[in-house]
NUFI-47138 format. One record per residue: residue number from 1; x, y, z of N, C-alpha, C, O in turn. Coordinates in Angstrom, 1 decimal, always signed. Layout:
residues N
NODE num     nu     nv     nw    cau    cav    caw     cu     cv     cw     ou     ov     ow
NODE NUM      X      Y      Z      X      Y      Z      X      Y      Z      X      Y      Z
...
This chain:
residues 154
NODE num     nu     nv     nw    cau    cav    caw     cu     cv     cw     ou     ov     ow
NODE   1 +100.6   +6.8 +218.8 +101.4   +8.0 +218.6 +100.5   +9.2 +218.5 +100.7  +10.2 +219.1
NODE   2  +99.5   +9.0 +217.8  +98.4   +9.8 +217.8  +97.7  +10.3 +218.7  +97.4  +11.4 +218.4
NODE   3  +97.5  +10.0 +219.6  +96.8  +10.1 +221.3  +98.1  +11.1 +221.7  +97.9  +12.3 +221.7
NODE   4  +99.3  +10.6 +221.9 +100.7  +11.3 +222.7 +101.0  +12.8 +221.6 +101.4  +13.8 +222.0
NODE   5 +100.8  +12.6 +220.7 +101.2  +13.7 +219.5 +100.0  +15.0 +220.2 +100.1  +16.2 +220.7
NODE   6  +98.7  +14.2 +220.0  +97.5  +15.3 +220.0  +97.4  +16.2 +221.4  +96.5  +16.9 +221.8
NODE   7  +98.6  +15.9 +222.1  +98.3  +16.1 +223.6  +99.2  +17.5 +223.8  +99.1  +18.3 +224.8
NODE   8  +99.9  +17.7 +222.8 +100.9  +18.9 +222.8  +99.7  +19.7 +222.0  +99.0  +19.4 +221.0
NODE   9  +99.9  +20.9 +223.1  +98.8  +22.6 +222.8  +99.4  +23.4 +222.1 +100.6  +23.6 +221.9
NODE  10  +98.5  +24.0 +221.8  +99.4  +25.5 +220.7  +98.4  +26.2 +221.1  +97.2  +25.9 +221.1
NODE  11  +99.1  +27.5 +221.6  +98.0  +28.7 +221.6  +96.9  +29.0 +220.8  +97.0  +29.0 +219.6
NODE  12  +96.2  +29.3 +221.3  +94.5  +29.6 +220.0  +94.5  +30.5 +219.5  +94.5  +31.6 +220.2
NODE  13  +94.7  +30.4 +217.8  +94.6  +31.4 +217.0  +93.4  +32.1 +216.3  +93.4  +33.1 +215.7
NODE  14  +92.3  +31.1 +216.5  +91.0  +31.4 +216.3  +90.0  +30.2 +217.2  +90.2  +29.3 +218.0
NODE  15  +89.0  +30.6 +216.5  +87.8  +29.6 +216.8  +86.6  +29.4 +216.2  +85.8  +30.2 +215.7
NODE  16  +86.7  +28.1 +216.1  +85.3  +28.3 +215.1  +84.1  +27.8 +215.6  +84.0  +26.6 +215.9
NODE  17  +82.7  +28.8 +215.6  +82.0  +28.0 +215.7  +81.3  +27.0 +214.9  +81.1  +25.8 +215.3
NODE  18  +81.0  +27.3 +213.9  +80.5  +26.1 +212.9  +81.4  +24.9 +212.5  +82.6  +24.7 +212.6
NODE  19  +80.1  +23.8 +211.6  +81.1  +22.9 +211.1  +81.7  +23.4 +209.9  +82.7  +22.9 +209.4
NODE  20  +81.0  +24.4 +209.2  +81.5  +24.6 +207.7  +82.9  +25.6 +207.6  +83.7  +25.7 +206.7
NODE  21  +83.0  +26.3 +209.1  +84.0  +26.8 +208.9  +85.3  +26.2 +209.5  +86.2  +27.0 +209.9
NODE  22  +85.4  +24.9 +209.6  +86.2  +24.0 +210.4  +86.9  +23.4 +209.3  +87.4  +22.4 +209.8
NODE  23  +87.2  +23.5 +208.2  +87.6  +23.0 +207.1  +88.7  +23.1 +206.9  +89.0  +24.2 +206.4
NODE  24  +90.0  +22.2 +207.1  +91.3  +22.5 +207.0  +92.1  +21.4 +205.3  +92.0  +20.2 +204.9
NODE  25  +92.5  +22.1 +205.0  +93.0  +21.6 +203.7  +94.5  +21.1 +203.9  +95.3  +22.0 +204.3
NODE  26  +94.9  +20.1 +203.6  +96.5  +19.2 +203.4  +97.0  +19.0 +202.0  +96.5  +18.5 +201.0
NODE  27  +98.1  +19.5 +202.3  +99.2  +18.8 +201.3 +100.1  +18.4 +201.5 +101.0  +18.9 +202.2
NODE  28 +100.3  +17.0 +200.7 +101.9  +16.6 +200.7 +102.5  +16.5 +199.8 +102.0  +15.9 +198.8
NODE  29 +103.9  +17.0 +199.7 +104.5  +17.4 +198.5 +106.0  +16.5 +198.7 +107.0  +17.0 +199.3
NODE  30 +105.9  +15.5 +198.2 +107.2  +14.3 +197.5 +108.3  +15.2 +197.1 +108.4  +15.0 +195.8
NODE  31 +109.6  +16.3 +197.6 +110.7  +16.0 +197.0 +111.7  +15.6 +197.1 +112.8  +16.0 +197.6
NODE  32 +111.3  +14.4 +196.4 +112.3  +13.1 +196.2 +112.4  +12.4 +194.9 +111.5  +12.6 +194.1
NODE  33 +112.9  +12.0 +194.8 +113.4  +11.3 +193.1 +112.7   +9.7 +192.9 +112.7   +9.0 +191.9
NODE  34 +112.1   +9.4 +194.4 +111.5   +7.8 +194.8 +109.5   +8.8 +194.9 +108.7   +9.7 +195.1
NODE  35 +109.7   +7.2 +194.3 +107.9   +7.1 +194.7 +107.5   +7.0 +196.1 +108.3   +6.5 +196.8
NODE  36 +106.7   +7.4 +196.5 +106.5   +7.7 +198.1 +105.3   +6.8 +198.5 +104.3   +7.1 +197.8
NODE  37 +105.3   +6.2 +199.0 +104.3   +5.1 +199.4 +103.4   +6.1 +201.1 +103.9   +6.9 +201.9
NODE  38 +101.8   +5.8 +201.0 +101.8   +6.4 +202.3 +100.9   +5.0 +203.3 +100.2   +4.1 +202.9
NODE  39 +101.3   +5.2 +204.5 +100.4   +3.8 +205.2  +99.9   +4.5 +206.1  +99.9   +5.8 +206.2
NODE  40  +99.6   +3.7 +207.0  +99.1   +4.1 +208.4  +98.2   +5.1 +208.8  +98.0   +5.7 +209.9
NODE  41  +97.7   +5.3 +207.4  +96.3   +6.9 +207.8  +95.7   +6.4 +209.1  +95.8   +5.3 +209.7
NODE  42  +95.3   +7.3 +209.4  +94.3   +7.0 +210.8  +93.8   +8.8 +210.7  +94.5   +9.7 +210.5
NODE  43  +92.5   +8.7 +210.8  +91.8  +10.1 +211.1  +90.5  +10.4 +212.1  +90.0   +9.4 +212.8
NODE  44  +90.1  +11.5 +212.2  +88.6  +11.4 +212.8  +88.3  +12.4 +212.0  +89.0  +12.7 +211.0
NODE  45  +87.1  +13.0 +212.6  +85.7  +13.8 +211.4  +85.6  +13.2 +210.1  +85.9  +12.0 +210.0
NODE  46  +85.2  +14.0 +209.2  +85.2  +13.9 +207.8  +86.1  +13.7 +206.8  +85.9  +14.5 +205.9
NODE  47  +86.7  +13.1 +206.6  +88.1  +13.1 +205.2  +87.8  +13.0 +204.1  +87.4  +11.9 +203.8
NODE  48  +87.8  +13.8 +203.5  +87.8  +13.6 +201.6  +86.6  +14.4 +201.6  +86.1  +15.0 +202.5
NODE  49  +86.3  +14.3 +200.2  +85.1  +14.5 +199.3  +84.7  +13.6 +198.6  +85.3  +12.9 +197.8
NODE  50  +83.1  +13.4 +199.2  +82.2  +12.5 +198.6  +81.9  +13.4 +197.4  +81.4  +14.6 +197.4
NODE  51  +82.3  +12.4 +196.3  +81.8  +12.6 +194.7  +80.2  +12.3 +194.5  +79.7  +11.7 +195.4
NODE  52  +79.4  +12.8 +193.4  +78.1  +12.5 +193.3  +77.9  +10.8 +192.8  +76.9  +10.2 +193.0
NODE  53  +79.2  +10.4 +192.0  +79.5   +8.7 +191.6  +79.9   +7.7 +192.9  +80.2   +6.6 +192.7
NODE  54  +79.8   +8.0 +193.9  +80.3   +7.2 +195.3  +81.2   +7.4 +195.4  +81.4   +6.9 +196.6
NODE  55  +82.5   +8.0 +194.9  +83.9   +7.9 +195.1  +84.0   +9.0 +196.1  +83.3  +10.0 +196.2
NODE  56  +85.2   +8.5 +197.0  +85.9   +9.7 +197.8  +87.2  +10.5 +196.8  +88.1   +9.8 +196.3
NODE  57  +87.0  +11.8 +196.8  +89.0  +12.3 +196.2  +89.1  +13.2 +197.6  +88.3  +13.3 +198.5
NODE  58  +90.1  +13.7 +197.5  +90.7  +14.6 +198.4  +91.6  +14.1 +199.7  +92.0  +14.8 +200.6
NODE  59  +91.9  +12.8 +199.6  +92.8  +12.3 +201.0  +93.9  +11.7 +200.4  +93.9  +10.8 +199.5
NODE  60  +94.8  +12.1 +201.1  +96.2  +11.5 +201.0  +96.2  +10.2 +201.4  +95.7   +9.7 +202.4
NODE  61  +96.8   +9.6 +200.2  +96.5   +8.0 +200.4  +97.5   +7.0 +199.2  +97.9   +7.9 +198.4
NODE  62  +97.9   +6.1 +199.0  +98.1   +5.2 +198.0  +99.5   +5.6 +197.6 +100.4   +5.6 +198.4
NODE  63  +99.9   +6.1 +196.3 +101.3   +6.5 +196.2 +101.5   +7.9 +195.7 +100.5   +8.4 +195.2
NODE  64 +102.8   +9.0 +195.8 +102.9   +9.5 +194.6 +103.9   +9.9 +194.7 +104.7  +10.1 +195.7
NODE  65 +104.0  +10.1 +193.1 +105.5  +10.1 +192.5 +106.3  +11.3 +192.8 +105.8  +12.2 +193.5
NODE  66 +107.5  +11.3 +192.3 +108.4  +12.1 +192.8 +107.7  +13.4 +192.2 +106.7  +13.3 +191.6
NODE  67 +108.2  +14.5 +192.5 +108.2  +15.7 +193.0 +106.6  +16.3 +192.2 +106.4  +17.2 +191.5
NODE  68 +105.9  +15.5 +192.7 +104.0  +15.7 +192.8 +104.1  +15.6 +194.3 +104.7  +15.1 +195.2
NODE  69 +102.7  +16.5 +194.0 +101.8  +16.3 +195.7 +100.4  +15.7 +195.4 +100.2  +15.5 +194.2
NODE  70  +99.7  +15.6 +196.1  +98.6  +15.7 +196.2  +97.7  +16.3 +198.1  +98.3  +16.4 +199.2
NODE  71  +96.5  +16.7 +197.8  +96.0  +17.5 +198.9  +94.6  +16.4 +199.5  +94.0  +15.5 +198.9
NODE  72  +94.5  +17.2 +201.1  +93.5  +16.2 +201.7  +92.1  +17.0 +202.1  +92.4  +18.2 +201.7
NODE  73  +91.0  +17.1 +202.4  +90.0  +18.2 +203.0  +89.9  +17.5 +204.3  +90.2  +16.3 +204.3
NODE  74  +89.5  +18.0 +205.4  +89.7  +17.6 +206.7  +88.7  +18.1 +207.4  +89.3  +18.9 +208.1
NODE  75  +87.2  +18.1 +207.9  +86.2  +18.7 +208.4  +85.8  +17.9 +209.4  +85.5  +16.7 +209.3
NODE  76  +85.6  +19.1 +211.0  +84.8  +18.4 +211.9  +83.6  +17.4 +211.4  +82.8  +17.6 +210.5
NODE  77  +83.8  +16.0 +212.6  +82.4  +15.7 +212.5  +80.9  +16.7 +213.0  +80.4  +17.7 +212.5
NODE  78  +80.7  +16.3 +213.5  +79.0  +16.9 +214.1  +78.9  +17.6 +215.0  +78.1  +17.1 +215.8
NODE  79  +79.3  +18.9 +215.4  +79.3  +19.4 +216.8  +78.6  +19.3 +217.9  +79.0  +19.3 +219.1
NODE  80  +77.1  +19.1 +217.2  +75.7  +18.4 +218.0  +76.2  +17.2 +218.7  +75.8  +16.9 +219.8
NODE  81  +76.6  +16.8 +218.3  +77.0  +15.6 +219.4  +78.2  +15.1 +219.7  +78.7  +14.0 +219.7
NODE  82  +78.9  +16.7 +220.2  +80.1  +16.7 +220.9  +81.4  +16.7 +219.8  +82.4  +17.1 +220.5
NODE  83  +81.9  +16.4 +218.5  +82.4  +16.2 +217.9  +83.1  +17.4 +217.4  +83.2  +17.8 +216.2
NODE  84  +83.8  +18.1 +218.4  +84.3  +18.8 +218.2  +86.3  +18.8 +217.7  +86.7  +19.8 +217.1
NODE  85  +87.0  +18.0 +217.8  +88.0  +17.5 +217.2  +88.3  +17.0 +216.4  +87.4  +16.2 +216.1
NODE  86  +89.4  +17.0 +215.4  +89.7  +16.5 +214.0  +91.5  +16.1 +214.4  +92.2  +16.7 +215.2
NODE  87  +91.8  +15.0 +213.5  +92.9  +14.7 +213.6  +93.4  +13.9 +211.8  +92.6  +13.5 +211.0
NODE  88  +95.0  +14.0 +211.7  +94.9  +13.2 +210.4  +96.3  +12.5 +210.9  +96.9  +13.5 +211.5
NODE  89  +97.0  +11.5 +210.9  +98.5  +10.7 +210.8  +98.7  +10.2 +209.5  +97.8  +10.2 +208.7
NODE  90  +99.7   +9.7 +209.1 +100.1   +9.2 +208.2 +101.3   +8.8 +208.4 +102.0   +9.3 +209.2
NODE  91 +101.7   +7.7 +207.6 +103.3   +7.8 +207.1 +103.5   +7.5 +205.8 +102.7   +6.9 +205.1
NODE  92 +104.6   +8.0 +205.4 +104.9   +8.2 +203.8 +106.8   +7.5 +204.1 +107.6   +7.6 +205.1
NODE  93 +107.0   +6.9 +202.8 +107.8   +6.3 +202.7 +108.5   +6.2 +201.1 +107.9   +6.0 +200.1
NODE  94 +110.0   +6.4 +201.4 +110.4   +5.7 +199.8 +111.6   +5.1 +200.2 +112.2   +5.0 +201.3
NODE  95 +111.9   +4.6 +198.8 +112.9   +3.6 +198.9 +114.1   +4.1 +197.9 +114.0   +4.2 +196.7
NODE  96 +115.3   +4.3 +198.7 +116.3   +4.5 +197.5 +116.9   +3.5 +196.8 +116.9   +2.3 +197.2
NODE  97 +117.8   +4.1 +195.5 +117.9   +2.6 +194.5 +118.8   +1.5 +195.6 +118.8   +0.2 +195.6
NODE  98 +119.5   +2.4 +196.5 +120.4   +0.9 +196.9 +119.6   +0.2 +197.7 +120.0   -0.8 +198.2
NODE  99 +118.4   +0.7 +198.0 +117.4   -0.4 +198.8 +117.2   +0.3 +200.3 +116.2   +0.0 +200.7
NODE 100 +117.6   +0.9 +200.9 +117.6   +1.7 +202.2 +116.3   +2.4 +201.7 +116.0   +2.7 +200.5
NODE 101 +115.8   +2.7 +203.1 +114.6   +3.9 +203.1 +114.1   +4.9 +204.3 +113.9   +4.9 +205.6
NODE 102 +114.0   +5.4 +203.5 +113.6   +6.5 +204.8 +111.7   +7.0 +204.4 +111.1   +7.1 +203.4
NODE 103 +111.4   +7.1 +205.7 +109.8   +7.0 +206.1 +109.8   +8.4 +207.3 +110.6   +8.6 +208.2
NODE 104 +108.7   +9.0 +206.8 +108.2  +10.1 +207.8 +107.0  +10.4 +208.5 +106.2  +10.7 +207.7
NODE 105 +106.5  +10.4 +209.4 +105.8  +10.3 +210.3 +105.0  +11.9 +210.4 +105.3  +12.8 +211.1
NODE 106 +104.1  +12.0 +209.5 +103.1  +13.2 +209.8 +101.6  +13.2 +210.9 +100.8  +12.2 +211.1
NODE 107 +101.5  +14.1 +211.2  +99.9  +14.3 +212.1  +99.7  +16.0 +212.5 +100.4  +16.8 +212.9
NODE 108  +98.6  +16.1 +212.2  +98.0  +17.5 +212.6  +96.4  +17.3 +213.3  +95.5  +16.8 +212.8
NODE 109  +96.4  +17.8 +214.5  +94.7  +18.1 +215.1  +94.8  +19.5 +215.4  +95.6  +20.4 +215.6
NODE 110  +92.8  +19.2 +215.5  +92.3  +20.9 +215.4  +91.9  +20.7 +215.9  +91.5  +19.5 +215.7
NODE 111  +91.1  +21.3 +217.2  +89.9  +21.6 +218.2  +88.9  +22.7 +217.4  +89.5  +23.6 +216.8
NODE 112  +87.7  +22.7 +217.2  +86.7  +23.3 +216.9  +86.6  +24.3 +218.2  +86.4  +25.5 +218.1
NODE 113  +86.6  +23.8 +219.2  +85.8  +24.8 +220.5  +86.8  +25.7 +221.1  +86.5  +26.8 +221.7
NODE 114  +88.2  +25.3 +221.0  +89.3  +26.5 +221.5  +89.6  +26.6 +220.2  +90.3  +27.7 +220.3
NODE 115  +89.7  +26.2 +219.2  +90.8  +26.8 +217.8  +92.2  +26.2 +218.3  +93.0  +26.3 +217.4
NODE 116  +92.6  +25.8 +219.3  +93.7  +24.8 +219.4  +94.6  +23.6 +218.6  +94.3  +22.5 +218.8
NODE 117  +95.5  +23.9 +217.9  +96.2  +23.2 +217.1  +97.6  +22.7 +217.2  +98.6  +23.4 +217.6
NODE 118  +97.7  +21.1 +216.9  +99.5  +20.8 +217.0  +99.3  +19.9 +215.7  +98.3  +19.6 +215.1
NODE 119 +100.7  +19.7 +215.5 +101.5  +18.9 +214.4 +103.0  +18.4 +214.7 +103.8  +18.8 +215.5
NODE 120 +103.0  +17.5 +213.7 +104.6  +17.1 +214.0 +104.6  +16.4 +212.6 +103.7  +16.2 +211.8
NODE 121 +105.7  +16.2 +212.4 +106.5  +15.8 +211.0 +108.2  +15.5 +211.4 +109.2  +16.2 +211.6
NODE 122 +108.1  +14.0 +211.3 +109.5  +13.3 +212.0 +110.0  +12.2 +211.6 +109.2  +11.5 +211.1
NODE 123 +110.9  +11.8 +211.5 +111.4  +10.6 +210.7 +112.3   +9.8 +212.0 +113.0  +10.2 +212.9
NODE 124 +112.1   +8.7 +211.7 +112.3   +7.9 +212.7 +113.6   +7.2 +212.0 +113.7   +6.0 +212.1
NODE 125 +114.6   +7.7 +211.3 +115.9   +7.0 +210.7 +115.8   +6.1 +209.6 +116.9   +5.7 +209.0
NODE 126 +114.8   +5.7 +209.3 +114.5   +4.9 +208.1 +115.6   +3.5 +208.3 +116.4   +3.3 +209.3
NODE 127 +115.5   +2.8 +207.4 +116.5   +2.0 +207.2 +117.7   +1.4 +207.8 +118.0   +0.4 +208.4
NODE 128 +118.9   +3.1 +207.2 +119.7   +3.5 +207.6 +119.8   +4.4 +208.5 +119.2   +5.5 +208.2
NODE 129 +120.4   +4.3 +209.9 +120.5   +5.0 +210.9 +120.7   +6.5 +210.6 +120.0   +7.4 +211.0
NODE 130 +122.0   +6.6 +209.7 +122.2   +8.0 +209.4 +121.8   +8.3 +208.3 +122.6   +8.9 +207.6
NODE 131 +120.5   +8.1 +207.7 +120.1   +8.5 +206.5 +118.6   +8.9 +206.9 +117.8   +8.1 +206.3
NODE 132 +118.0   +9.6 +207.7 +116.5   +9.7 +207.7 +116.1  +10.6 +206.7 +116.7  +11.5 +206.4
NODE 133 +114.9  +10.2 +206.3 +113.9  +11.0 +205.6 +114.1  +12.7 +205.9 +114.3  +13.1 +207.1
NODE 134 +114.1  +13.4 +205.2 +114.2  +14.9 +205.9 +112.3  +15.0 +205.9 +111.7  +14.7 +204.9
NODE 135 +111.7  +15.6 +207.3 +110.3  +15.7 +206.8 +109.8  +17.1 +207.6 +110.0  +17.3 +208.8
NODE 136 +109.2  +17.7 +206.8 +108.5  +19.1 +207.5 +107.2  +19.2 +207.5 +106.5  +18.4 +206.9
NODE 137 +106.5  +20.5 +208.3 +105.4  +20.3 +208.2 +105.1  +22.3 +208.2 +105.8  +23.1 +208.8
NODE 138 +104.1  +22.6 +207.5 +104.1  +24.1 +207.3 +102.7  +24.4 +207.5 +101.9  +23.6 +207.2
NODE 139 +102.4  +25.7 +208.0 +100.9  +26.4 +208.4 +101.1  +27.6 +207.1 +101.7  +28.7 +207.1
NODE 140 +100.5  +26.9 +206.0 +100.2  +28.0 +205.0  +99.7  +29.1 +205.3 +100.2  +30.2 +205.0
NODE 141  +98.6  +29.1 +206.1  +97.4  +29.5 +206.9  +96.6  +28.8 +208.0  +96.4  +27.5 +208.1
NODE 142  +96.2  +29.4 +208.6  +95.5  +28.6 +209.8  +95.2  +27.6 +209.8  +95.7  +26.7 +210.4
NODE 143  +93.7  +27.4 +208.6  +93.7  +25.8 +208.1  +94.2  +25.2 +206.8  +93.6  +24.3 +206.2
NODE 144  +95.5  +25.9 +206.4  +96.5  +25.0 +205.0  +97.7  +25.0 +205.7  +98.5  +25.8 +206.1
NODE 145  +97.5  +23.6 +205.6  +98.7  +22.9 +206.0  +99.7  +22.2 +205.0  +99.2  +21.6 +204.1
NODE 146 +101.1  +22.2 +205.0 +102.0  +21.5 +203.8 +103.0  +20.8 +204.5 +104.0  +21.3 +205.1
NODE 147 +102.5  +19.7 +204.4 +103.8  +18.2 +204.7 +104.7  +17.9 +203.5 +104.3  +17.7 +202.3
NODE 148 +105.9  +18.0 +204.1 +106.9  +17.7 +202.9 +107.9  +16.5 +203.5 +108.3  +16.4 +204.6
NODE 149 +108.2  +15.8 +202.4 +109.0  +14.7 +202.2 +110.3  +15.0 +201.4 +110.2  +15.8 +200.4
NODE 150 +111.2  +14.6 +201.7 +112.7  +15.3 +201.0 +113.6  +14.2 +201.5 +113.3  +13.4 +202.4
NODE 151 +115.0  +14.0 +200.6 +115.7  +13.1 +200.8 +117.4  +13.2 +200.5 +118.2  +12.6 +199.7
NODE 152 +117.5  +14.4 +202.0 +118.8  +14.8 +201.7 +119.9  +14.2 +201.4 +121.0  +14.9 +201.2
NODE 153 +120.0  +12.5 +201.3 +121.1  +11.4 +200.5 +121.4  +11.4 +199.4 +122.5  +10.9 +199.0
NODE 154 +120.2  +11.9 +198.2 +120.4  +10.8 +197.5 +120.8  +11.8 +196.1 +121.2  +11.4 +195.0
């Protein structure tokens, strides 16, 4: 889905040439009354922040609770050797009490060399046919981005 998502263009709103200025920041923000489970990351470049203890923070990952977010850091790899693109997917998921659920389908890429950007934020019906996830996706700024999860049922 990743490959077919990244293939839709958005006019170039900037460009960057470095890697330090290629730095795009994510959030996703849970409002829903369920715990939100996320799976299916898949990324390229850099994700997170290496701590000086070994640990990674900064990627959306594992669970979180209702109406918390947490945020991701997102930086080209190496431009020296071609690494000019960045991508992030995800899916996020909860479960309502009667057991039905609804799951949303996020992704955003960046080109370094045109400043070219897409995204999508979609729910594929969950569970229940007519109950999907409501899911959006927002350009704070060029590189802050806000994925939101919502659950107009329940």
């Amino acid at each position: 889905m990743a490959a077919a998502l990244g293939a839709l263009g958005m006019p170039t709103v900037a460009t960057c040439s470095t890697i330090s200025s290629a730095e795009i920041w994510a959030k996703l923000v849970n409002d829903t009354k369920y715990t939100v489970t996320i799976s299916n990351v898949d990324w390229s470049g850099r994700y997170g922040t290496a701590n000086g203890d070994g640990t990674i923070s900064d990627r959306i990952e594992g669970t979180l609770e209702p109406n918390q977010s947490m945020r991701s850091r997102h930086r080209m790899g190496d431009p020296d050797i071609g690494e000019r693109y960045t991508y992030l997917s995800f899916d996020a998921t909860f479960t309502r009490a009667n057991g039905s659920t609804g799951t949303c389908t996020f992704y955003y890429s960046y080109r370094s060399d045109t400043g070219a950007k897409a995204g999508d934020a979609a729910s594929a019906n969950g569970s229940v046919k007519d109950q999907p996830a409501s899911c959006s996706l927002k350009y704070d700024s060029y590189y802050n981005i806000t994925f939101d999860i919502s659950d107009r049922y329940s």
